[in-house]
Z-matrix of the N, CA and C atoms (Angstrom, degrees):
N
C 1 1.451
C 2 1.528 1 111.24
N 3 1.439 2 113.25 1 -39.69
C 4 1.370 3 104.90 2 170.78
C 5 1.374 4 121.67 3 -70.80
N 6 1.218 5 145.23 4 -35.99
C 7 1.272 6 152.31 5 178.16
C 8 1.723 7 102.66 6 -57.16
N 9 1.413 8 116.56 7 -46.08
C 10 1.701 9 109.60 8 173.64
C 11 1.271 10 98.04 9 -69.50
N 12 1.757 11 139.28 10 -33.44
C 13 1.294 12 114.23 11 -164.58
C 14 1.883 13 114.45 12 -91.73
N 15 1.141 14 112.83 13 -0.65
C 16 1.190 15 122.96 14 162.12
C 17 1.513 16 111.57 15 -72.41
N 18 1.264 17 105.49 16 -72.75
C 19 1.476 18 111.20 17 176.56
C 20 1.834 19 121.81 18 -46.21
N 21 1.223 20 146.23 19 -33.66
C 22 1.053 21 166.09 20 109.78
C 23 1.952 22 96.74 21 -10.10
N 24 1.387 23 125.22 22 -41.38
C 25 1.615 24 91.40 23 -169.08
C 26 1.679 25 90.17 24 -96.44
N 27 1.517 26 113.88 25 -8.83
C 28 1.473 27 109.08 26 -161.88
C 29 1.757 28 91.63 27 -74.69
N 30 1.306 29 116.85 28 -33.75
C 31 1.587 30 112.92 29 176.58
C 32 1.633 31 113.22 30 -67.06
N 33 1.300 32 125.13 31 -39.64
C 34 1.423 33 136.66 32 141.92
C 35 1.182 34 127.55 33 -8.57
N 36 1.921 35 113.87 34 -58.93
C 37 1.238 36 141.92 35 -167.98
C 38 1.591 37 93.41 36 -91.88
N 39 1.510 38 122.80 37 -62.74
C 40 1.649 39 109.19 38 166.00
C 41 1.253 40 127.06 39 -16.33
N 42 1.763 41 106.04 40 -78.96
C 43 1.343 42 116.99 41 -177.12
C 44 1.913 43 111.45 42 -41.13
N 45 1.128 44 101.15 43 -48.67
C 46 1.496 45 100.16 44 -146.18
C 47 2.103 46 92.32 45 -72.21
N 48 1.203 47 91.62 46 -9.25
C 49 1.975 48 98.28 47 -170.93
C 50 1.263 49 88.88 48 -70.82
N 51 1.312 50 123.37 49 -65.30
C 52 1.516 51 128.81 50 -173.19
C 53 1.563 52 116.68 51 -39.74
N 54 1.756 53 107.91 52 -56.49
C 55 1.258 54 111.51 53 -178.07
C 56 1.567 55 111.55 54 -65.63
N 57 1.513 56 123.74 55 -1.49
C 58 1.269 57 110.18 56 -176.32
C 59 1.843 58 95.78 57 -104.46
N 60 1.442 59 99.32 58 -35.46
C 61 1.542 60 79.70 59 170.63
C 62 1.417 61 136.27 60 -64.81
N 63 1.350 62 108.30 61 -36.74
C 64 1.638 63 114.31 62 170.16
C 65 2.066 64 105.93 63 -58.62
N 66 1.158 65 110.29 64 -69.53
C 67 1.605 66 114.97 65 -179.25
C 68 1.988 67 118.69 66 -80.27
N 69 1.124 68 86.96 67 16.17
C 70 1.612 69 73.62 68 -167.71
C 71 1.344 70 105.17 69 -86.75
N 72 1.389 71 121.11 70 -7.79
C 73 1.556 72 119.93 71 161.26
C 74 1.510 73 118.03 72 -71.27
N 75 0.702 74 118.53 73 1.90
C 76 1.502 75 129.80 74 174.68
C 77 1.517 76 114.14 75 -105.14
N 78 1.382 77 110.44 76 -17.71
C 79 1.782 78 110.66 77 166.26
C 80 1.380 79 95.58 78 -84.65
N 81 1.297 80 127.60 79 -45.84
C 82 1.502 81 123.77 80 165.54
C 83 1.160 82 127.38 81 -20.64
N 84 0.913 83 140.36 82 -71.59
C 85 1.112 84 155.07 83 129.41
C 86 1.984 85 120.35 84 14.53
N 87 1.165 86 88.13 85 -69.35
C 88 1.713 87 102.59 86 158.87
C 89 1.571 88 128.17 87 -91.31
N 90 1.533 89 124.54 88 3.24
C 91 1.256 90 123.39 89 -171.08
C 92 1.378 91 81.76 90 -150.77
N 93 1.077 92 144.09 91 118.07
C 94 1.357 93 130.68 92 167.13
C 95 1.461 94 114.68 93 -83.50
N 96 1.219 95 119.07 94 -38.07
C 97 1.261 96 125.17 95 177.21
C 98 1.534 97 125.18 96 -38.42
N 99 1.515 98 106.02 97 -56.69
C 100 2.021 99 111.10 98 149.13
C 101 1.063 100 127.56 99 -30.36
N 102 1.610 101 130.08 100 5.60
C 103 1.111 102 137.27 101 172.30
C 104 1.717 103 109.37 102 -65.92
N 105 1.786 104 99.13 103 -61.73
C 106 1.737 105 105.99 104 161.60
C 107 1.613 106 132.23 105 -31.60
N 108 1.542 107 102.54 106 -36.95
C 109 1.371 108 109.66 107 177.52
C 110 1.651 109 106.52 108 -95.86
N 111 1.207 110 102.57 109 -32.23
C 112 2.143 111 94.44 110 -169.16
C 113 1.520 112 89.70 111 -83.67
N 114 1.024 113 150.42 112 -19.57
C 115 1.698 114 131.64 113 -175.80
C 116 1.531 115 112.20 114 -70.10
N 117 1.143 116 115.37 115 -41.32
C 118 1.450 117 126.80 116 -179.42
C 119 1.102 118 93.18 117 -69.81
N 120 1.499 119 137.19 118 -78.15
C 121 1.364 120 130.59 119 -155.08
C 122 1.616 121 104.03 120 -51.12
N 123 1.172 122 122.39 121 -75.65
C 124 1.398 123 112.10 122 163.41
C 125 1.474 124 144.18 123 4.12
N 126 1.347 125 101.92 124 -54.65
C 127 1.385 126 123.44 125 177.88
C 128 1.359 127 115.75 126 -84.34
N 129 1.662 128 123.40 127 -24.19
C 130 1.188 129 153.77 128 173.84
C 131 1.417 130 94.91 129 -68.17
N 132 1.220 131 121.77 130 -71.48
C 133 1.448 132 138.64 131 -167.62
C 134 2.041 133 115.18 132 -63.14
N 135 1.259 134 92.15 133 -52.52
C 136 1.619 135 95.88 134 157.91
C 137 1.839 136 125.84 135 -40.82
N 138 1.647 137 81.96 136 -41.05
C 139 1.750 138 92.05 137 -148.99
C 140 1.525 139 84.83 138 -87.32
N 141 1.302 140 127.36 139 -1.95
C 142 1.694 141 106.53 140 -177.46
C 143 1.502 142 95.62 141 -109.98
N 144 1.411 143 120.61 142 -4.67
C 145 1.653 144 110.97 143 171.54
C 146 1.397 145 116.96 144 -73.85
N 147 1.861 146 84.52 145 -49.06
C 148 2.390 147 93.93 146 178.80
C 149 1.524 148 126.07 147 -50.52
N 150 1.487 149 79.87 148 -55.20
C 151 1.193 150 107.47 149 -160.41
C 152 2.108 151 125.25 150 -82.49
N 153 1.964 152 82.14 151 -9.04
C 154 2.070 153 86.59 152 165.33
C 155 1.793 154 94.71 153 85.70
N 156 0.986 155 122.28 154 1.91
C 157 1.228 156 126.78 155 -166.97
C 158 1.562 157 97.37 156 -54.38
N 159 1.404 158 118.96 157 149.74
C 160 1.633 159 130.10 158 166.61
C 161 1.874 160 95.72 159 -106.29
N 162 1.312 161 101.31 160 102.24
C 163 1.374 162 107.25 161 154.46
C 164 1.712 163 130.46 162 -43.59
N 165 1.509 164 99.55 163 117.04
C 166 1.859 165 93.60 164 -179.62
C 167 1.332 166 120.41 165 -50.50
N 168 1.411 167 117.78 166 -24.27
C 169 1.892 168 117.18 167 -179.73
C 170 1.623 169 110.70 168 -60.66
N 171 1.222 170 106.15 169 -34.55
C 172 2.017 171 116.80 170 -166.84
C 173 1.374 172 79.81 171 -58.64
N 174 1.742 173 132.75 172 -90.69
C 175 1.555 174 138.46 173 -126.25
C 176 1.896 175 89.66 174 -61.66
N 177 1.231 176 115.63 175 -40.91
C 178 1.565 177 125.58 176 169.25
C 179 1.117 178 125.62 177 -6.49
N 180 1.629 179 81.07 178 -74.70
C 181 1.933 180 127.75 179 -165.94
C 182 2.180 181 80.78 180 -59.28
N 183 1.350 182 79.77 181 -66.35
C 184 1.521 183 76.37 182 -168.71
C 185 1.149 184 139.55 183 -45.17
N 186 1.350 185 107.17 184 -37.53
C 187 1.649 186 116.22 185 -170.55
C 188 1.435 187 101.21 186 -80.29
N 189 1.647 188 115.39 187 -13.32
C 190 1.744 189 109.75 188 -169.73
C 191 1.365 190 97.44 189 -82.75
N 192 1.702 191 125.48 190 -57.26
C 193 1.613 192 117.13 191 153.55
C 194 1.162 193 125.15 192 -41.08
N 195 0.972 194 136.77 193 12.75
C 196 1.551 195 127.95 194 166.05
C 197 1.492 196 105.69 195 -115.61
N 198 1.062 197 110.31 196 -28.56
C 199 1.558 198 114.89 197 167.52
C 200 1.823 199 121.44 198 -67.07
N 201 1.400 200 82.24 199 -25.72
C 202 1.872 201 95.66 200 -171.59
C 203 1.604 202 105.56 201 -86.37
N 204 1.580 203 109.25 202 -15.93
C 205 1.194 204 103.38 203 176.29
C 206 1.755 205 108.23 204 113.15
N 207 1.001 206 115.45 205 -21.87
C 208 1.372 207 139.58 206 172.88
C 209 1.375 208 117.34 207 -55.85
N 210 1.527 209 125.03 208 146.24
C 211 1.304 210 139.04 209 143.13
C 212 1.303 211 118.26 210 -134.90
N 213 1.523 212 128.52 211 138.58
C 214 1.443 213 145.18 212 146.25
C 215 1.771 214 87.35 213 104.83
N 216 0.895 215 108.14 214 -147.02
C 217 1.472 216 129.61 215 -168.29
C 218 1.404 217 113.29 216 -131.14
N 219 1.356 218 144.54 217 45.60
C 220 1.377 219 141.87 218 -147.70
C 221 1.706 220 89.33 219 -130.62
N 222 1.416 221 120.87 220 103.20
C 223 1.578 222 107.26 221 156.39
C 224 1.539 223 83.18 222 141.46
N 225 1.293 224 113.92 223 164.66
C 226 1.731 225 124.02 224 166.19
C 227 1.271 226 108.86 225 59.12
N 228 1.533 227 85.92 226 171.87
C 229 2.071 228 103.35 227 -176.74
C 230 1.413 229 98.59 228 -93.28
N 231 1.252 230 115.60 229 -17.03
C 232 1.987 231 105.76 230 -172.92
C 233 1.674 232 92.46 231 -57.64
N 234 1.357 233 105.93 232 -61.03
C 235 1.448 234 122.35 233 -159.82
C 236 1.250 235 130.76 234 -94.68
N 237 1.481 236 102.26 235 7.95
C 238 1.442 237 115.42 236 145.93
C 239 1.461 238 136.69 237 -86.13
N 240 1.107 239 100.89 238 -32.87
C 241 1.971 240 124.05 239 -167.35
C 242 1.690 241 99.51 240 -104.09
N 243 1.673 242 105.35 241 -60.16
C 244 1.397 243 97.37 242 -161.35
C 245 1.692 244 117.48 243 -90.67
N 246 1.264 245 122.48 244 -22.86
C 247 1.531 246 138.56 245 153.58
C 248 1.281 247 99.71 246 -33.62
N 249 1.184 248 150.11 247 -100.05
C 250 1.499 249 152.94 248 -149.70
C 251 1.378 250 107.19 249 -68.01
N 252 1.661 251 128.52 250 5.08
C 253 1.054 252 126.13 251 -168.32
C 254 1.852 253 92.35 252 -88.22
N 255 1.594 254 93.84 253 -36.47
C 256 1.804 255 112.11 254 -148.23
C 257 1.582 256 94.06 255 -99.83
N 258 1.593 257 118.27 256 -39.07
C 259 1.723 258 117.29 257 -175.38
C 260 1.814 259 83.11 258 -92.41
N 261 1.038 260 142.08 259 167.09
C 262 1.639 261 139.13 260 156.50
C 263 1.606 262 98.59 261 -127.81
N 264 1.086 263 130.17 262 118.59
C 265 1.688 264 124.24 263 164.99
C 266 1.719 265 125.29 264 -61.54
N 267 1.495 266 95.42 265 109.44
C 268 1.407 267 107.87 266 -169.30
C 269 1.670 268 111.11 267 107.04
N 270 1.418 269 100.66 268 37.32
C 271 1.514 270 109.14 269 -175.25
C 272 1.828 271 102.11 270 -87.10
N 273 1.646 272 112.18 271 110.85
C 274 1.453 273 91.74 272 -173.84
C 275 1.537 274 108.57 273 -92.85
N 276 1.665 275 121.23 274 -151.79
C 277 1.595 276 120.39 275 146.69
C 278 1.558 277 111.20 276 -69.61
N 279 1.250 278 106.88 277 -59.17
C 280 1.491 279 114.71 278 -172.99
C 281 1.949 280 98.78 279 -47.84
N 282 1.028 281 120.97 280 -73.06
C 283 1.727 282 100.43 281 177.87
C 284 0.826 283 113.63 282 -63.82
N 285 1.233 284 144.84 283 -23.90
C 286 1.868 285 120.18 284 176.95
C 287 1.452 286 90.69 285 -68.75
N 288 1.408 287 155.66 286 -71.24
C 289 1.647 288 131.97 287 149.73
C 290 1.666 289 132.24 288 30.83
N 291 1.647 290 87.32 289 -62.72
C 292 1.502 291 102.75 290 -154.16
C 293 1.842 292 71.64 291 -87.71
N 294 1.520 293 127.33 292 -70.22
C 295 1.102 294 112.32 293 -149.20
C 296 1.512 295 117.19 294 -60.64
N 297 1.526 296 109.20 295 -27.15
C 298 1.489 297 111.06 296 172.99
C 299 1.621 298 112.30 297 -56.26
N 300 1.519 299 111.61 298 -25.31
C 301 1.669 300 107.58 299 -177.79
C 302 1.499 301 124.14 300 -59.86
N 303 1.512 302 80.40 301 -36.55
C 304 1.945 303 109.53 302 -165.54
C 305 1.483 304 85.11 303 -73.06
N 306 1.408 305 142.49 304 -82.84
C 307 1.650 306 149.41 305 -175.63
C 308 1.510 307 87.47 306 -19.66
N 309 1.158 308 131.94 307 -74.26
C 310 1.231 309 119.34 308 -156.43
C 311 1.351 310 129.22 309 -80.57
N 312 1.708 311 114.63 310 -24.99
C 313 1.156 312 123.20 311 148.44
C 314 1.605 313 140.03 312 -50.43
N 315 1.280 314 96.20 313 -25.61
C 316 1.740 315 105.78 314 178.90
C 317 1.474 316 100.43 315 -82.25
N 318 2.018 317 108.51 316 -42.97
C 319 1.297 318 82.04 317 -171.69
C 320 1.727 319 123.16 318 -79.35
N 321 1.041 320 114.28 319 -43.01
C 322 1.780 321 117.98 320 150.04
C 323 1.020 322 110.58 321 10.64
N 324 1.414 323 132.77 322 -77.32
C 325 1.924 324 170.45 323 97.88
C 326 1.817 325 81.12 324 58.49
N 327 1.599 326 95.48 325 -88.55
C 328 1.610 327 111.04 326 -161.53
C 329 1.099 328 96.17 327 -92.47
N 330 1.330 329 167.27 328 33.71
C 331 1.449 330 147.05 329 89.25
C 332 1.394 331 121.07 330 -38.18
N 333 1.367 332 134.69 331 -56.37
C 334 1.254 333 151.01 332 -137.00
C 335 1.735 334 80.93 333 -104.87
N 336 1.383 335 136.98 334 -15.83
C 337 1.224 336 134.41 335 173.45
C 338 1.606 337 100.65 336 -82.36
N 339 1.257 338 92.30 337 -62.79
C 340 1.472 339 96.92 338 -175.92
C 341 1.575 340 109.71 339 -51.79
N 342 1.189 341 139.15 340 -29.49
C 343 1.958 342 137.93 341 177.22
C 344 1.618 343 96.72 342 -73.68
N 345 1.520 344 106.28 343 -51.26
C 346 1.476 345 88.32 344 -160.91
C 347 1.741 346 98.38 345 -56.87
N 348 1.289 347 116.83 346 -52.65
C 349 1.944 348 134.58 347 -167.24
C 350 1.809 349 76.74 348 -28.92
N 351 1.203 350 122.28 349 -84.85
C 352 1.432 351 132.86 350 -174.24
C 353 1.673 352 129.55 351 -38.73
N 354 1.431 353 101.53 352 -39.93
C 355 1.527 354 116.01 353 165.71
C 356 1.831 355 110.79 354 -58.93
N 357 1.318 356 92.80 355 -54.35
C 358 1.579 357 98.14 356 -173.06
C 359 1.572 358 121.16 357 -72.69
N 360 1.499 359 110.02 358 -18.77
C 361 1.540 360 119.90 359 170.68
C 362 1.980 361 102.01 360 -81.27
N 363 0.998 362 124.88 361 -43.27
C 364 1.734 363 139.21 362 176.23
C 365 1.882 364 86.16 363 -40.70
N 366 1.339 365 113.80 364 -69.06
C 367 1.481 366 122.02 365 -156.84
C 368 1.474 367 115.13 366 -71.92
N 369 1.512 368 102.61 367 -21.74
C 370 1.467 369 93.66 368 -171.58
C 371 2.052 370 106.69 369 -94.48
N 372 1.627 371 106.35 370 17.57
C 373 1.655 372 102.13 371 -152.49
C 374 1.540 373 66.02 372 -93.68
């Protein structure tokens, strides 16, 4: 039971990495300090879309279900709802591409907001 409930928060801990890399420029925004933590993740997050990267959480996820006795994803709300959020069926190279463009394009977006917000307060003192 513990080995599924580890594995289950490590998909938990997945999801929520992703959602901070895609939006975490937007906590920026209101916390500036998250800058230290969202730049890395970012770059982390980029580099496993371009670059084909196998994220260390997946082999994790896995080895804790295999420990628990488990295979595939069949049973529960972790691995019904939040599994297909993080694996998507029909995930190719070419879209992990496209989606790595968009991750980095949005954040660009609200960085380059956030310099000018700062550029234009610098000029007007």
């Amino acid at each position: 039971m513990f080995f599924r409930l580890a594995a289950d928060a490590v998909v938990v801990v997945h999801l929520l990495f992703i959602v901070f890399v895609l939006f975490g420029g937007l906590l920026v925004l209101r916390w500036r300090w998250l800058v230290i933590l969202h730049v890395p993740a970012l770059v982390w997050g980029a580099l496993v879309e371009f670059c084909h990267l196998y994220c260390p959480l997946t082999p994790l996820e896995n080895a804790l279900r295999s420990r628990a006795g488990t295979q595939g994803y069949d049973g529960g709300f972790i691995e019904h709802y939040l599994i297909p959020l993080i694996y998507p069926a029909g995930l190719t190279s070419q879209l992990q591409l496209w989606l790595g463009g968009i991750v980095v394009l949005c954040n660009v977006l609200v960085y380059s907001w956030l310099a000018s917000r700062r550029w234009a307060r610098r000029i007007s003192l």
